[in-house]
C-alpha positions as CSV (number, residue, x, y, z in Angstrom):
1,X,12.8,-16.0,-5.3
2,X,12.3,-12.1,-6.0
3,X,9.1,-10.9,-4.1
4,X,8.2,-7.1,-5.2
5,X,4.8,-6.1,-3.3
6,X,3.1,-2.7,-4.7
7,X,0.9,-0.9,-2.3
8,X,0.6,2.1,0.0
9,X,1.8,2.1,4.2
10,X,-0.9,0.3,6.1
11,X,-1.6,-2.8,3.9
12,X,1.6,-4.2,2.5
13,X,3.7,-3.3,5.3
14,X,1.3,-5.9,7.5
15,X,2.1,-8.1,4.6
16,X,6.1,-7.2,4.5
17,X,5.8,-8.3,8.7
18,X,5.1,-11.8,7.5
19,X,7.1,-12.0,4.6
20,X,10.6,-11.2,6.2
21,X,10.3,-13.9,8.4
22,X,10.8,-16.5,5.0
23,X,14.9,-16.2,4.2
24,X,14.4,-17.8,0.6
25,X,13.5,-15.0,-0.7
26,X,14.4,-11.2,-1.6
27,X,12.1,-8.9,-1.1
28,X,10.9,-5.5,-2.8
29,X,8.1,-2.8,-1.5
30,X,7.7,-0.7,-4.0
31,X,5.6,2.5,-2.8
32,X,3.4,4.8,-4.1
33,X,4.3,8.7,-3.2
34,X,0.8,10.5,-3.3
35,X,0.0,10.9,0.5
36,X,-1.0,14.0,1.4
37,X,-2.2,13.6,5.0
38,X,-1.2,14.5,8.6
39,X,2.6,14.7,8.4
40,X,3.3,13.1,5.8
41,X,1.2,16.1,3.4
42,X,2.6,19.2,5.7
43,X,6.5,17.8,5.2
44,X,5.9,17.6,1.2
45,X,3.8,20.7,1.0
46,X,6.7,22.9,3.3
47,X,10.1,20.7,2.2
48,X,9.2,20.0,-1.5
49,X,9.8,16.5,-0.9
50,X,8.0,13.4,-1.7
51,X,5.7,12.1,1.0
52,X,8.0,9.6,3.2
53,X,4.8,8.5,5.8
54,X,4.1,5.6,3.5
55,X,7.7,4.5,3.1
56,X,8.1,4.8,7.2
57,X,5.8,2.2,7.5
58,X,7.3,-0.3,5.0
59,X,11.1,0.7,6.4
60,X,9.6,-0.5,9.9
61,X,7.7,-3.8,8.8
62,X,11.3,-4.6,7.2
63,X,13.2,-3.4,10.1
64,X,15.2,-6.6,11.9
65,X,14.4,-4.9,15.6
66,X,11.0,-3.1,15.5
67,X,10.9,-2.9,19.2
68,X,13.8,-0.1,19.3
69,X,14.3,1.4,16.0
70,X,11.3,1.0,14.6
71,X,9.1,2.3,17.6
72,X,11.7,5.2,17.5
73,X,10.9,6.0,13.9
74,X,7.1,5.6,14.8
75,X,7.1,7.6,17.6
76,X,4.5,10.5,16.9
77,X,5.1,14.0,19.2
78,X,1.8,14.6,20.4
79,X,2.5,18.9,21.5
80,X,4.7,21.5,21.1
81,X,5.5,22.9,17.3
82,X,6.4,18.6,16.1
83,X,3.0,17.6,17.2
84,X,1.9,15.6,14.4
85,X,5.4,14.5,13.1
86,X,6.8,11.2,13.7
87,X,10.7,10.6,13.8
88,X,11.2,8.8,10.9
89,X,9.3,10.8,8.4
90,X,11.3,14.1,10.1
91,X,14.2,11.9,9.4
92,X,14.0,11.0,6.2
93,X,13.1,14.6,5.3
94,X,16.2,15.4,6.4
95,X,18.3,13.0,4.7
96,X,16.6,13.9,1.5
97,X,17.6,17.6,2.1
98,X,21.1,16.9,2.7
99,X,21.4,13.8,-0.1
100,X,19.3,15.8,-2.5
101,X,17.3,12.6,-3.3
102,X,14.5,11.3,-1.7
103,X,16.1,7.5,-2.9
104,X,19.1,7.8,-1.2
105,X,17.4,8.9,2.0
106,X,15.6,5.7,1.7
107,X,18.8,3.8,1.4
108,X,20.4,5.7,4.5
109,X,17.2,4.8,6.5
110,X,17.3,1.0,5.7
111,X,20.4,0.8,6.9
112,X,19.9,2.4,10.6
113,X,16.9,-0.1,10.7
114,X,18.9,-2.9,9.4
115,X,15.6,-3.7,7.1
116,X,15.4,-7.2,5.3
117,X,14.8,-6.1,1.5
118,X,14.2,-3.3,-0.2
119,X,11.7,0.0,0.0
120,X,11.5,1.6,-3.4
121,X,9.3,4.8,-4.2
122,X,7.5,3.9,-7.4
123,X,8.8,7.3,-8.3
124,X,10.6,10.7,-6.7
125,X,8.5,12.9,-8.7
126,X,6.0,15.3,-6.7
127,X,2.6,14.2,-7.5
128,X,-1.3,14.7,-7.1
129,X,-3.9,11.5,-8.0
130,X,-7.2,12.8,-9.4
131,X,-10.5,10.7,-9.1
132,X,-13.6,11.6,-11.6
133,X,-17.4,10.1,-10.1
134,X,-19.8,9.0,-11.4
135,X,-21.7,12.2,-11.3
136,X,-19.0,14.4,-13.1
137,X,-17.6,15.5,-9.5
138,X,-13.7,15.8,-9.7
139,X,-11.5,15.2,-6.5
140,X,-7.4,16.6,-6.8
141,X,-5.6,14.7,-4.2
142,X,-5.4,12.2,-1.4
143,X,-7.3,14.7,1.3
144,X,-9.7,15.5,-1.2
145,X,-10.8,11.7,-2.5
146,X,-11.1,10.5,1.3
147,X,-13.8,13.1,2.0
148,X,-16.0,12.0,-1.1
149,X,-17.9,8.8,0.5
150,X,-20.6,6.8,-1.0
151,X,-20.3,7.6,-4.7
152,X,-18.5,5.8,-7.5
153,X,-14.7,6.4,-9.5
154,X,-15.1,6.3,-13.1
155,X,-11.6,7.4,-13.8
156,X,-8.6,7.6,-11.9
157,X,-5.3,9.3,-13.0
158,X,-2.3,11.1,-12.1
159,X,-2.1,15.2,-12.5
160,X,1.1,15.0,-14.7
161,X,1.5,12.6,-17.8
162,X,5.4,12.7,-17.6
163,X,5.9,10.8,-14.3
164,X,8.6,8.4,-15.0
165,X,9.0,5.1,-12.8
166,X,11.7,5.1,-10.6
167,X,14.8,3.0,-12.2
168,X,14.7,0.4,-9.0
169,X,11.4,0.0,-8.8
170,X,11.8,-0.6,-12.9
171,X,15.0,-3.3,-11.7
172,X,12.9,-4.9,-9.0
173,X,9.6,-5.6,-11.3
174,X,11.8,-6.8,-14.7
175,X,13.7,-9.3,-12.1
176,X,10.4,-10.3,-10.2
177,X,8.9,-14.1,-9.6
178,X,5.8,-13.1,-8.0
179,X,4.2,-9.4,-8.1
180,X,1.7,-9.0,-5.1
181,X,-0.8,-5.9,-5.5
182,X,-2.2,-4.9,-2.1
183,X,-3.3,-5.6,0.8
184,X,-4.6,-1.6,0.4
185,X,-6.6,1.0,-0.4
186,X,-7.9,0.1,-4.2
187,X,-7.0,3.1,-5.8
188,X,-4.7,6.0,-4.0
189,X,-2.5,2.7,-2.5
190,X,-2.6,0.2,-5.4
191,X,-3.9,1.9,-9.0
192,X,-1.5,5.4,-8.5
193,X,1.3,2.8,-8.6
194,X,0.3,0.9,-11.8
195,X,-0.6,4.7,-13.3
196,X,3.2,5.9,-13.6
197,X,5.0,5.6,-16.8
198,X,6.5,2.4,-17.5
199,X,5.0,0.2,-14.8
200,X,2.1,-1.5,-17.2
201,X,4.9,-2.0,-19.6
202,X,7.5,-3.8,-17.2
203,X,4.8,-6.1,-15.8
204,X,3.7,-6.7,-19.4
205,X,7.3,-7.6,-20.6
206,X,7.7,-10.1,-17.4
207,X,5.9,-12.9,-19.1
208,X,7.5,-15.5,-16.4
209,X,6.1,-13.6,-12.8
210,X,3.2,-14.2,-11.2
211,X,0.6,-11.8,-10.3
212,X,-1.6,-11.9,-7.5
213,X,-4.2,-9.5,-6.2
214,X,-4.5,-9.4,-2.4
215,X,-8.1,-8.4,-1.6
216,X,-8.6,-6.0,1.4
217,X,-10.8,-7.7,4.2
218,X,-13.1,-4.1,4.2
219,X,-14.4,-2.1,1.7
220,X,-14.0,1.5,2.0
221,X,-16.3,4.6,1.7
222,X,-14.3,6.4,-0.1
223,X,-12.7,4.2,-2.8
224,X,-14.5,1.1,-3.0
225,X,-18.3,1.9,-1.2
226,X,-20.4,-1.4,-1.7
227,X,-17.7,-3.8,-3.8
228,X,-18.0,-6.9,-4.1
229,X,-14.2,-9.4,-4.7
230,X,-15.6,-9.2,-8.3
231,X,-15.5,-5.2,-8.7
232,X,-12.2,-5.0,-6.9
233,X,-10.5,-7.6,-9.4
234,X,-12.5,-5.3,-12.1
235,X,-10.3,-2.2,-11.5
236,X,-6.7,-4.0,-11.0
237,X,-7.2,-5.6,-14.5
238,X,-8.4,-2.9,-15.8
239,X,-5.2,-0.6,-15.2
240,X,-3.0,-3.7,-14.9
241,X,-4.2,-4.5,-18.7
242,X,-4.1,-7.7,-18.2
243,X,-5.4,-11.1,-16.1
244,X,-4.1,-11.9,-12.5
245,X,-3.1,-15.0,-11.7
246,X,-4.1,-15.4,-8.1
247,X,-6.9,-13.7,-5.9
248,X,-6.4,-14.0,-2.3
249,X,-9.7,-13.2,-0.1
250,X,-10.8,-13.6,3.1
251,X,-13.6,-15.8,4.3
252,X,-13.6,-15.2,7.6
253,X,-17.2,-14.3,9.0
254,X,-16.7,-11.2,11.3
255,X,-18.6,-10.7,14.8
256,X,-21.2,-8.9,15.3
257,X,-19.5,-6.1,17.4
258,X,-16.7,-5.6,14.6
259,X,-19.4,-5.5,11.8
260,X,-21.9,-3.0,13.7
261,X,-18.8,-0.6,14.3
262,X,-17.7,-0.4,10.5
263,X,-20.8,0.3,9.3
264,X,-20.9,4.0,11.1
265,X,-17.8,4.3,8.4
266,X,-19.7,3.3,5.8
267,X,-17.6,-0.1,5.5
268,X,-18.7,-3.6,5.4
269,X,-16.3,-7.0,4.3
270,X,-15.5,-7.4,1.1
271,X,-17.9,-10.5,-0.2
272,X,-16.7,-12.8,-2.5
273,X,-19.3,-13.2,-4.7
274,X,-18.3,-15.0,-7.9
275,X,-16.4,-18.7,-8.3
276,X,-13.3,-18.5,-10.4
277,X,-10.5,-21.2,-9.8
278,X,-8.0,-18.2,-9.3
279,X,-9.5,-17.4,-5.8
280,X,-7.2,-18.7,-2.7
281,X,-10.0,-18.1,0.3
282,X,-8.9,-18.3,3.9
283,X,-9.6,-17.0,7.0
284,X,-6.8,-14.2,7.4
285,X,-8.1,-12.0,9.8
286,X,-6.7,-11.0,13.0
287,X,-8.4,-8.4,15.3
288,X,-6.5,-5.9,16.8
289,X,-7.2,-2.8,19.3
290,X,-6.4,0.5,17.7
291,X,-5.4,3.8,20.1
292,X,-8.8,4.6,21.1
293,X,-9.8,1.3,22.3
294,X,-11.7,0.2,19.3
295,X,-11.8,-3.2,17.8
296,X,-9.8,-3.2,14.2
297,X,-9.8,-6.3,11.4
298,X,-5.9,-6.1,9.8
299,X,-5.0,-9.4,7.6
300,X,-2.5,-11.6,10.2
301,X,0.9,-10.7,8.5
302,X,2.2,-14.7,9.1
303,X,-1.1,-15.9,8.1
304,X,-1.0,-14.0,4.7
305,X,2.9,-14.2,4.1
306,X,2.5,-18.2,4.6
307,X,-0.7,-18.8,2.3
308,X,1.4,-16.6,-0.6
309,X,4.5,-18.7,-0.1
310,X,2.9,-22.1,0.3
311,X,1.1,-20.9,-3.1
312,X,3.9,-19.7,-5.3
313,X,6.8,-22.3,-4.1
């Protein structure tokens, strides 16, 4: 069975954790390239190279042995002229330098790690997302849509119209069985994929895959302020064109604690607000304790990779 997963860093590489685990299947990340923060945006912005943060993560979440290699290629300098800079996006700006293709460099890296699948940028082109609100406001990039909180995106798209899909990630989605948008951010991790050339089209053309729409556990302030599961399935159709077939959401009720501390970010869970035999509810949370000591919800990467295989098998 062909698994492609289309998403940003964070989300679908906690999904890609569970999924390697099942050997029946092949599996595909296919990665947008619009980052623009902390290392990630100064390596692009100095080396002319698309941003390989994003990719990092999913390389890791495939790697065999994350304890070695992958810590290595996580490892972030904290001083000195590489503070910032982890390994592995250093790394693979190398290799993209001295392959001339930020692909290959890819290819190079999964082999050190020794991943299970494959990482595919949805494209090597350099580019920019743009966000319009619902007051007329217009936000060019990444940095620039993550600093605009509360309001409402009434269009999203990217800065160039000729951004071609990357042939792979074209291979991977034609040969697909199942096509899992998300976990991630709504629009700079999931919608900037379906926005280059060719994606809608190869998705369309697959009439045999299924679709399905994991919902993040969170809303965000940025991207998705106040949405209910009904206004996040809203926008993934909307680009996507057409119907998913699946909608996995969690039903978990969060503490107290947990709920109190997202709300100073503007963030509350994602409420599933509307009954539609497509939903698949669980409870797919687990709580985790980030770097400064704070209490996190992530979705539980075997939790999640077991509900999507017991689903599509």
């Amino acid at each position: 069975m062909n698994i492609v997963a289309v998403g940003g860093g964070t989300g679908i590489s906690t999904l890609l954790r569970g999924l390697k685990f099942f050997d029946e299947i092949d599996i595909s990340a296919i990665v947008t390239v619009t980052d623009e923060g902390g290392s990630s945006g100064i390596l692009r912005e100095e080396y002319l190279v698309p941003p390989p943060g994003d990719v990092r993560n999913n390389l890791v979440a495939l790697a065999r042995d994350e304890k070695i290699l992958g810590n290595l290629f996580n490892f972030r300098f904290s001083e000195g002229f590489l503070s910032g800079h982890t390994v592995g996006n250093i790394i693979l700006t190398a290799l993209t330098k001295i392959t001339g293709s930020f692909a290959k460099a890819i290819e190079y890296a999964s082999q050190v790690l020794a991943i299970k699948g494959k990482v595919i940028p949805v494209s090597e082109d350099l580019i920019r997302i743009v966000a319009v609100y619902e007051d007329g406001r217009k936000a060019i990039g990444e940095n620039q849509i993550q600093k605009i909180v509360g309001k409402k995106i009434e269009k999203f798209y990217l800065n160039k119209n000729d951004v071609i899909i990357f042939d792979d990630a074209k291979k991977a989605l034609q040969k697909a069985d199942v096509i899992i948008f998300g976990p991630g951010s709504l629009y700079t991790s999931i919608v900037s994929n379906i926005l280059v050339q060719g994606f809608i089209e190869i998705v369309e053309k697959n009439e045999s895959a299924i679709l399905i729409y994991v919902s993040n556990i969170m809303t965000q302030a940025s991207e998705s302020y106040k949405f209910l599961l009904s206004d996040h399935i809203k926008v993934i159709e909307k680009y996507l064109g057409q119907k998913l077939h699946y909608i996995i959401a969690n039903q978990r009720i969060l503490p107290e604690e947990i709920l109190e501390s997202y709300k100073k970010e503007m963030s509350e869970p994602v409420r599933i607000d509307i009954e539609d035999e497509r939903i698949i509810r669980d409870d797919l949370v687990e709580i985790i304790i980030d770097k400064d000591g704070r209490k996190k919800v992530r979705h539980d990467p075997l939790k999640l990779a077991s509900l999507i295989m017991n689903l599509v098998r």
